[in-house]
Kinemage of the C-alpha trace (Angstrom):
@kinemage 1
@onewidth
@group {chain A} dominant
@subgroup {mainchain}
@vectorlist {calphas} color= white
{ca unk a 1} P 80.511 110.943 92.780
{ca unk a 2} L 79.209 114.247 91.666
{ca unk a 3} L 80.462 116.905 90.233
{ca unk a 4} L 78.536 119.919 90.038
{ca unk a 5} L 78.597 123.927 90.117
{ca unk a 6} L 76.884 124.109 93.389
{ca unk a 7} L 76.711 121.575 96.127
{ca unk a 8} L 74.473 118.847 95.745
{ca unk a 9} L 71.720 117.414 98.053
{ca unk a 10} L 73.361 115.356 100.795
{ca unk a 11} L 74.883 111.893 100.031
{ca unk a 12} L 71.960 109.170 100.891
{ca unk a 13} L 74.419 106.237 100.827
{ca unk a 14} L 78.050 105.477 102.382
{ca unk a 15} L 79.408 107.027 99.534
{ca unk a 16} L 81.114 110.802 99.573
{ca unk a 17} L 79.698 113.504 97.589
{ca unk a 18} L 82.094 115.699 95.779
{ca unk a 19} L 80.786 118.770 94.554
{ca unk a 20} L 82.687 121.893 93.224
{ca unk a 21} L 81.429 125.363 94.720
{ca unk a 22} L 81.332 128.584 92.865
{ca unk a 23} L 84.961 129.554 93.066
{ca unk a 24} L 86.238 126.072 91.923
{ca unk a 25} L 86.687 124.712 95.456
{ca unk a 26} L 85.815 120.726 95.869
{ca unk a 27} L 83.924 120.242 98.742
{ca unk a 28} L 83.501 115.976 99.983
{ca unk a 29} L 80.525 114.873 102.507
{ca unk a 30} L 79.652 112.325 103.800
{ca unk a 31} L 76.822 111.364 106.007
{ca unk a 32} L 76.475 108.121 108.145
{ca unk a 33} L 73.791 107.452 110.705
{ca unk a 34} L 73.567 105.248 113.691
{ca unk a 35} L 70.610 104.231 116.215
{ca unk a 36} L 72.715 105.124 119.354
{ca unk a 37} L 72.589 108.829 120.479
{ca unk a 38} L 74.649 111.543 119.782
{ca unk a 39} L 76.878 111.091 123.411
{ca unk a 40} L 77.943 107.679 122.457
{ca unk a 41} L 78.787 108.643 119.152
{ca unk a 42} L 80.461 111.998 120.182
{ca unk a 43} L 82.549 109.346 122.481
{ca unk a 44} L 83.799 107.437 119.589
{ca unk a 45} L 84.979 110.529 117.603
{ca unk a 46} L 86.834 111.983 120.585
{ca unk a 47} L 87.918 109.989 123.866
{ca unk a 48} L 91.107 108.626 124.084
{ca unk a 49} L 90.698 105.221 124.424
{ca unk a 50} L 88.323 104.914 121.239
{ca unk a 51} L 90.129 107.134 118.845
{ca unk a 52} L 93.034 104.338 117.481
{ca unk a 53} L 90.662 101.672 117.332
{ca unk a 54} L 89.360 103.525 114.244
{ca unk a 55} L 91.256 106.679 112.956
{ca unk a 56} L 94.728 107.227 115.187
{ca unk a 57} L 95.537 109.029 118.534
{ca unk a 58} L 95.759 112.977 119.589
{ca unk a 59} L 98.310 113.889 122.379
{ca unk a 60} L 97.595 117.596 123.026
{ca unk a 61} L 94.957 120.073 124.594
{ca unk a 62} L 91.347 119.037 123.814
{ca unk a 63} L 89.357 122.431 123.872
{ca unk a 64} L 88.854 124.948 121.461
{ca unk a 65} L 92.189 126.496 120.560
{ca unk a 66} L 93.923 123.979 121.537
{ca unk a 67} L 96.865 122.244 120.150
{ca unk a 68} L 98.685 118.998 119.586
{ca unk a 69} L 99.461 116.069 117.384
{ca unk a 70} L 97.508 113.468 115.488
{ca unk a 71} L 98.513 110.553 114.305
{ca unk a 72} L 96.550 108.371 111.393
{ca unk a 73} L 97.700 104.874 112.645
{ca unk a 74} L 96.195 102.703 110.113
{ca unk a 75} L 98.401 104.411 107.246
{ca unk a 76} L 100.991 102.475 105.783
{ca unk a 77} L 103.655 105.387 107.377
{ca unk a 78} L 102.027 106.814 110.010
{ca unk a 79} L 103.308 110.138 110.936
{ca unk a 80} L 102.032 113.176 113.515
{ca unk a 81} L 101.114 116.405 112.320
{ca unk a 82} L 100.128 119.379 114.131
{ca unk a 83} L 96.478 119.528 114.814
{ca unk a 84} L 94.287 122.546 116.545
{ca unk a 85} L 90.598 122.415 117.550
{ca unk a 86} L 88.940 124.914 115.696
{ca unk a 87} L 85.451 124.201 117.352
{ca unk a 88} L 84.622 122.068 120.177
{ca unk a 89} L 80.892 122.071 121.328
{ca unk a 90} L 80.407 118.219 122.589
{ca unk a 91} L 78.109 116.080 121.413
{ca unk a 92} L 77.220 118.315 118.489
{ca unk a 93} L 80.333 119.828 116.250
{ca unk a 94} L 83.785 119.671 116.040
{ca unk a 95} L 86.375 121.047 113.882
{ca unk a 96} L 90.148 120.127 113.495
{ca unk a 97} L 92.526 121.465 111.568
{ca unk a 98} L 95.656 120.041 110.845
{ca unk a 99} L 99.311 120.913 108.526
{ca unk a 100} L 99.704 118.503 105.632
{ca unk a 101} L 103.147 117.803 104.385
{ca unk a 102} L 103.377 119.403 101.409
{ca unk a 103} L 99.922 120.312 100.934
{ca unk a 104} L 97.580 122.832 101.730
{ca unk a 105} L 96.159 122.170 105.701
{ca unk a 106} L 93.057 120.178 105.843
{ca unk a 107} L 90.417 121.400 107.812
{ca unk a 108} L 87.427 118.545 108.921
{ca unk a 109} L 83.982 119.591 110.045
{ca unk a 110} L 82.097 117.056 111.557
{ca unk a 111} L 78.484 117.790 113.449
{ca unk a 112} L 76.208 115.623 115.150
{ca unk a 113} L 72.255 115.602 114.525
{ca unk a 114} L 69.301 113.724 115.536
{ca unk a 115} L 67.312 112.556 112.234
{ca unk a 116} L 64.421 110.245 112.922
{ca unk a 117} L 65.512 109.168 116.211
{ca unk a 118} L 69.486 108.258 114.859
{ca unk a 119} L 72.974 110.053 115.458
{ca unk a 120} L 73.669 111.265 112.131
{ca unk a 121} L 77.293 112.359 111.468
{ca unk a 122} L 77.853 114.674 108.640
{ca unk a 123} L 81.702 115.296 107.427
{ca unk a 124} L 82.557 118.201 105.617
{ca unk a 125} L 86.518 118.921 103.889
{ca unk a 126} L 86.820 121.321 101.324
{ca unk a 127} L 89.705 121.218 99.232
{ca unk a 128} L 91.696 123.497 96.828
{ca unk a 129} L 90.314 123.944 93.359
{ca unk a 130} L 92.198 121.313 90.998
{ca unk a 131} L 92.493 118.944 93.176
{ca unk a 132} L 92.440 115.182 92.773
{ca unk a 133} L 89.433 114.206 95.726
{ca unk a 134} L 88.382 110.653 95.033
{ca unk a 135} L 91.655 109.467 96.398
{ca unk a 136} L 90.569 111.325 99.878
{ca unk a 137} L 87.418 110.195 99.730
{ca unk a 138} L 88.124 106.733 99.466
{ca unk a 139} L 90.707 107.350 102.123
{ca unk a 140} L 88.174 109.417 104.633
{ca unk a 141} L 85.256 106.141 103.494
{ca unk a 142} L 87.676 103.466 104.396
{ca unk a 143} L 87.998 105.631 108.045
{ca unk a 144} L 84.475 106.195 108.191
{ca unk a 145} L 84.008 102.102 108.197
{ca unk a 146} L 86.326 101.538 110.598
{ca unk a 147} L 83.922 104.008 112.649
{ca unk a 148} L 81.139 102.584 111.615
{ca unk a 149} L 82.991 99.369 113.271
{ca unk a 150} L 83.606 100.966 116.590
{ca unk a 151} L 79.931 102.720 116.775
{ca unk a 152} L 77.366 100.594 115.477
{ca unk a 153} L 79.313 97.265 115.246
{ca unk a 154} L 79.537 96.741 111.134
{ca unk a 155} L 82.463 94.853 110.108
{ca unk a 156} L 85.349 97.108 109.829
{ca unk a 157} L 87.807 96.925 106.986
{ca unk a 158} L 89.930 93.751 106.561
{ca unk a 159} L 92.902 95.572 104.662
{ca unk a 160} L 93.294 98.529 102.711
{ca unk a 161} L 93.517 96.176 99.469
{ca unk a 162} L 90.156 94.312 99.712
{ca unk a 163} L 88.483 97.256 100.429
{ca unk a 164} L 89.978 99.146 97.616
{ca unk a 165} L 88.838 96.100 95.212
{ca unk a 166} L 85.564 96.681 97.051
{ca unk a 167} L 85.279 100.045 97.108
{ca unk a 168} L 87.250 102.002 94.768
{ca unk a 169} L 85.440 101.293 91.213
{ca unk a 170} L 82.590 103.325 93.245
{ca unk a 171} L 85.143 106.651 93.144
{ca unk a 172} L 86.256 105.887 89.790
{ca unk a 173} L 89.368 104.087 90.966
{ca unk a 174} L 90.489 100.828 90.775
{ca unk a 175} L 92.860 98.498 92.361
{ca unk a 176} L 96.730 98.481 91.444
{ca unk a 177} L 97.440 95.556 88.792
């Protein structure tokens, strides 16, 4: 993790980059690359059928402006919260946003290039000055594998705990005692 004044080249490895902007803002990315093209990928982010076997499902209208509600499945309480599409422009960029419970709304930017002949899918979330963002970035890496699963056919997750064990020393975390 980084932590700078102004945002930092683009993470090379699974990893998310935090960086804080000029007016105290901490912006995560990721980036994470596959050989297939930007259709199939685009397919994995959004169509029904693929969506819960990585992230959750979205009952609602799927266009920009359009509203409904997600649902994170793989959380330990999963609960739906409103969600609209921002920006819809298939197979290149979409952008949700969606009300947090007792938090500011999250709003997720994620676009779809063509680097060296691979999909690469680069996933923006800026978040309130202050805030605490390795815990959402181990939370948005741990979703990002189980993509990684459904696109390019890594091994997804086992459970949250191994991966924390795994993972979470990385973002300065470690696993409960």
């Amino acid at each position: 993790m980084t932590d700078q004044q102004t945002p930092a080249a683009a993470p090379t490895d699974r990893r998310g980059s935090v960086t804080t902007l000029p007016d105290g803002r901490q912006r995560l990315e990721f980036r994470r690359s596959w050989p297939d093209g930007p259709d199939e990928v685009w397919a994995a982010l959004t169509e029904p059928d693929r969506l819960p076997r990585w992230i959750g499902t979205y009952e609602g209208e799927r266009a920009p402006g359009g509203r409904g509600s997600f649902t994170m499945t793989h959380e330990s309480e999963p609960a739906s919260e409103e969600v609209t599409i921002v920006e819809c422009d298939p197979p290149r960029r979409l952008v949700v946003e969606w009300v947090q419970a007792g938090a500011e709304d999250w709003r997720v930017e994620l676009d779809l290039t063509v680097e060296s002949g691979r999909t690469t899918l680069h996933f923006v979330q800026v978040f309130p000055a202050g805030t605490d963002v390795p815990d959402f970035a181990l939370g948005w890496h741990w979703y990002l594998d189980k993509l990684d699963a459904e696109v390019g056919g890594r091994p997804a997750p086992a459970d949250w705990d191994a991966f924390l064990a795994a993972t979470g020393p990385a973002y300065g975390r470690a696993p409960d005692a």
